[in-house]
C-alpha positions, -999 to +999 in steps of 0.1 A: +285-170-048+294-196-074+326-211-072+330-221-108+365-206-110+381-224-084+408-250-089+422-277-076+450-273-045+476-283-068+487-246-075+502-240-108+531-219-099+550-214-130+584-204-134+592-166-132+613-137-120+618-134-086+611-105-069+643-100-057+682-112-064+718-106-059+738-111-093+773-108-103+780-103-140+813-101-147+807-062-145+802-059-110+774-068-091+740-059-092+705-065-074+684-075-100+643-065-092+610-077-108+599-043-121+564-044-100+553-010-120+548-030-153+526-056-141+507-075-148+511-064-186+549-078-186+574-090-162+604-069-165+638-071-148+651-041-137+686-041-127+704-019-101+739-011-104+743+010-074+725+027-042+708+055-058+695+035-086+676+007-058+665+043-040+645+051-069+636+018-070+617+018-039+607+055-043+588+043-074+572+010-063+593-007-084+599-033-053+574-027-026+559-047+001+576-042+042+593-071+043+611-072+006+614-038+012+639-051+049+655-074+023+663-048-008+678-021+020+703-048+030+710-059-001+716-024-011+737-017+013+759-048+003+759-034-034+774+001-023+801-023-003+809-044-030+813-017-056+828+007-034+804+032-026+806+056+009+779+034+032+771+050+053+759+072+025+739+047+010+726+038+043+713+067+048+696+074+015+679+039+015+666+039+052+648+074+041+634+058+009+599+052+023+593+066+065+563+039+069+581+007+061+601-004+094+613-035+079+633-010+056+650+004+079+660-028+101+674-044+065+697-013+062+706-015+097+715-055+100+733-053+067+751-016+082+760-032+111+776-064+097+797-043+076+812-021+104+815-046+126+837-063+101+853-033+096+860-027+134+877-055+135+903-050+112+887-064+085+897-049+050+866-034+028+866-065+011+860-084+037+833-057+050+820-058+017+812-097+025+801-099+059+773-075+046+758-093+015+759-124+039+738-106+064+712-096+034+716-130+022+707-142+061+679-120+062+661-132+028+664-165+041+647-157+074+621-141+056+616-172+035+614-196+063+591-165+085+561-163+056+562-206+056+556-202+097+529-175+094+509-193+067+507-224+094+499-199+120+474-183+099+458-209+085+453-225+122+440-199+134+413-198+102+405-233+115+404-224+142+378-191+140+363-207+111+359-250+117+348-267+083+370-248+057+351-233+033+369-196+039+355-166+020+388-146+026+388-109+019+422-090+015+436-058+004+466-042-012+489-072-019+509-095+004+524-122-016+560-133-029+557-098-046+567-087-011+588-114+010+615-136+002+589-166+007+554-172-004+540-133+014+521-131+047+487-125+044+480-145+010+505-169+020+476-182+044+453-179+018+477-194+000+480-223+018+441-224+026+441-230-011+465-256-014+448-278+015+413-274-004+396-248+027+399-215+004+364-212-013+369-175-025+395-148-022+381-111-023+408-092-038+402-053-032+410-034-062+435-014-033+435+023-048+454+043-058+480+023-074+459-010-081+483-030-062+453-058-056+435-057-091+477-055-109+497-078-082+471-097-059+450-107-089+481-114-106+494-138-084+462-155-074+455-162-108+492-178-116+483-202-082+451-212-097+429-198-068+392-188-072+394-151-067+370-124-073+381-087-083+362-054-066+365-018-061+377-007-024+338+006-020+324-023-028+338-041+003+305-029+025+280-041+004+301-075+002+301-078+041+265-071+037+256-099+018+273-122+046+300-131+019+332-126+040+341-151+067+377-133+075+394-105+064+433-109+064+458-078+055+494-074+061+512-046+078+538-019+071+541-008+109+528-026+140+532-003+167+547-012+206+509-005+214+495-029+184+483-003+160+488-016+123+499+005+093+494-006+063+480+004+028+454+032+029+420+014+028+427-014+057+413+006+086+376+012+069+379-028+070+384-032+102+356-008+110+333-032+084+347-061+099+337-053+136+300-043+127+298-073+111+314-096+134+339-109+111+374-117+119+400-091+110+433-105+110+472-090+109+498-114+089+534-098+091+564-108+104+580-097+135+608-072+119+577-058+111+571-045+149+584-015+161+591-014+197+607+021+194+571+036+176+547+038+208+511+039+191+495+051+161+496+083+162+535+083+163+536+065+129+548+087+101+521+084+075+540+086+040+520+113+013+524+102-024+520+128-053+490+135-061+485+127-096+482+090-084+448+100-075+443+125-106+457+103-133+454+068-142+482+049-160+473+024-189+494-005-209+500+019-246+484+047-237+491+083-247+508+102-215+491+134-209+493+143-174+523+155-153+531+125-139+526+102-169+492+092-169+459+104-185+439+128-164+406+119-147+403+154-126+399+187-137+436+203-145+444+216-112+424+194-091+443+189-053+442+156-039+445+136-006+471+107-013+484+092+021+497+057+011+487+041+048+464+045+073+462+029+110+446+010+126+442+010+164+447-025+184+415-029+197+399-034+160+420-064+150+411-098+160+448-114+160+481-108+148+500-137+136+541-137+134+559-164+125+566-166+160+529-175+163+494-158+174+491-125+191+452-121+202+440-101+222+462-078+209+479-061+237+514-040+240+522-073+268+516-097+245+539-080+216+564-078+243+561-112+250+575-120+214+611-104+223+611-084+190+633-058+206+658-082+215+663-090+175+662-055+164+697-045+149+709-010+164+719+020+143 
């Protein structure tokens, strides 16, 4: 394929909103979200005055992704410290937000835990209040520094499978700093493939229902100056067909103790593709993203969005018709199958890489070997 799109490595990276921040106004404070609904039409701030408000926030896709997702539960948890709110409460309503997710929980938890630890030892709620925000603080940070580590990983490990650069990288849903407090997992290695010059293309899938590739991924690729190509989720076989894709690289919502992946509905056809074709499919996510305490697959809860995401399609302007503010493409009526992941079993993906480094073959040993269970943060 012609690659008269691409760019030099010198990304642009323009200023904009960050995906995620703590404020304090003279009001209060607040977290302050990129509203991820509205793009890539408009960047919008939504701001977040309490628990319930970040809830719906998460409930709505309005901040997404498993590892901002760790980061906004903590951070939410601060807010209902620092304003007063019952915790525990809050803690409890966030952690439920989304089941999948596993980083959401573990923000909610570390955050939690800071602030009744604090409080247990005879700390006042004020000083609670701070030993929480500086745990969600802590945690974005790590998440930072994690999605610089894994883009080295990754990108070694292209090198590696791959010698001679060149990569035809195909990925799905999106990974970027739309969902980390860095640069993302799996398109930070792209990301970083670029930057170096060894990125030729990046597939973006389309990533239905919501569009999170052709709205976010193709969003952010184009803001870094990457050659990217657009295409519908059914288009990805004939693509392997052609010989077009050297590696597939997704991200994850869930790893299970066994190595099964969750992540956005669409990544486990992939894998399938990828092992027919002898192509490379590859896991970026960071290690809050492991679950020792979820055994396999099959005891992942699967979350089930409404089905109108699959009925109706949303549009920039456009008149709102259907029940759940979109324009009808099915008959009135019409049922639909909506699960937001699916999983993939262990023995389909090539390598997962942490920031800890390279898991492959993937194994339920070798995940042990990375002592995630020793970081996990208790209820």
């Amino acid at each position: 394929m012609a690659d008269q799109y691409a760019q030099s490595g010198e990304d642009k990276r323009p200023a904009g909103i960050p995906a995620i921040q703590w404020e304090e106004p003279p009001e209060g404070p607040v977290v302050v979200l990129l509203d991820q609904t509205r793009l890539p039409a408009e960047e919008v701030e939504l701001v977040c005055t309490d628990a319930p408000a970040l809830v719906e926030a998460i409930r709505s896709l309005s901040v997404r992704g498993a590892p901002l997702l760790g980061i906004a539960g903590a951070y939410g948890v601060a807010l209902a410290a620092a304003r007063g709110f019952d915790v525990d409460e809050a803690a409890a309503a966030l952690e439920g937000a989304r089941p999948t997710a596993v980083n959401l929980s573990v923000g909610v938890r570390r955050a939690a835990s800071a602030y009744r630890s604090a409080m247990a030892g005879g700390g006042d709620i004020g000083a609670a209040a701070t030993a929480a925000l500086a745990a969600a603080r802590a945690l974005h940070r790590e998440d930072a520094e994690a999605s610089a580590r894994m883009a080295g990983h990754g990108l070694a490990l292209l090198d590696e499978l791959l010698p001679g650069g060149g990569h035809r990288i195909l990925t799905h849903c999106n990974t970027g700093a739309l969902v980390s407090g860095g640069e993302g997992t799996a398109f930070a290695v792209a990301l970083r493939a670029h930057r170096s010059g060894r990125l030729r293309r990046l597939w973006v899938d389309e990533t239905r229902p919501l569009l999170q590739g052709a709205r976010l991924t193709a969003y952010e690729a184009a803001r870094s100056g990457m050659a990217y190509t657009l295409l519908t989720d059914n288009a990805a076989g004939s693509l392997f067909a052609a010989g077009e894709v050297d590696a597939v690289l997704v991200g994850a919502d869930r790893i299970a103790a066994d190595g099964s992946v969750a992540n956005k509905v669409g990544s486990y056809p992939l894998a399938v593709l990828a092992r027919y074709h002898h192509v490379p499919f590859i896991v970026v996510a960071p290690t809050t993203t492991i679950d020792p305490e979820t055994p396999d697959g099959a005891a992942i809860e699967v979350e089930q969005r409404p089905g109108y995401e699959v009925t109706e399609i949303t549009a920039p302007q456009a008149p709102v018709t259907g029940a759940g503010g979109g324009l009808p493409v099915a008959p009135l009526g019409t049922q639909a199958y909506n699960p937001a992941f699916d999983v993939t079993p262990p023995e389909l993906v090539t390598a997962i890489v942490t920031e800890e480094g390279v898991v492959s073959p993937v194994t339920a040993e070798a995940l042990a070997g990375l002592g995630v269970g020793s970081r996990q943060v208790a209820s």
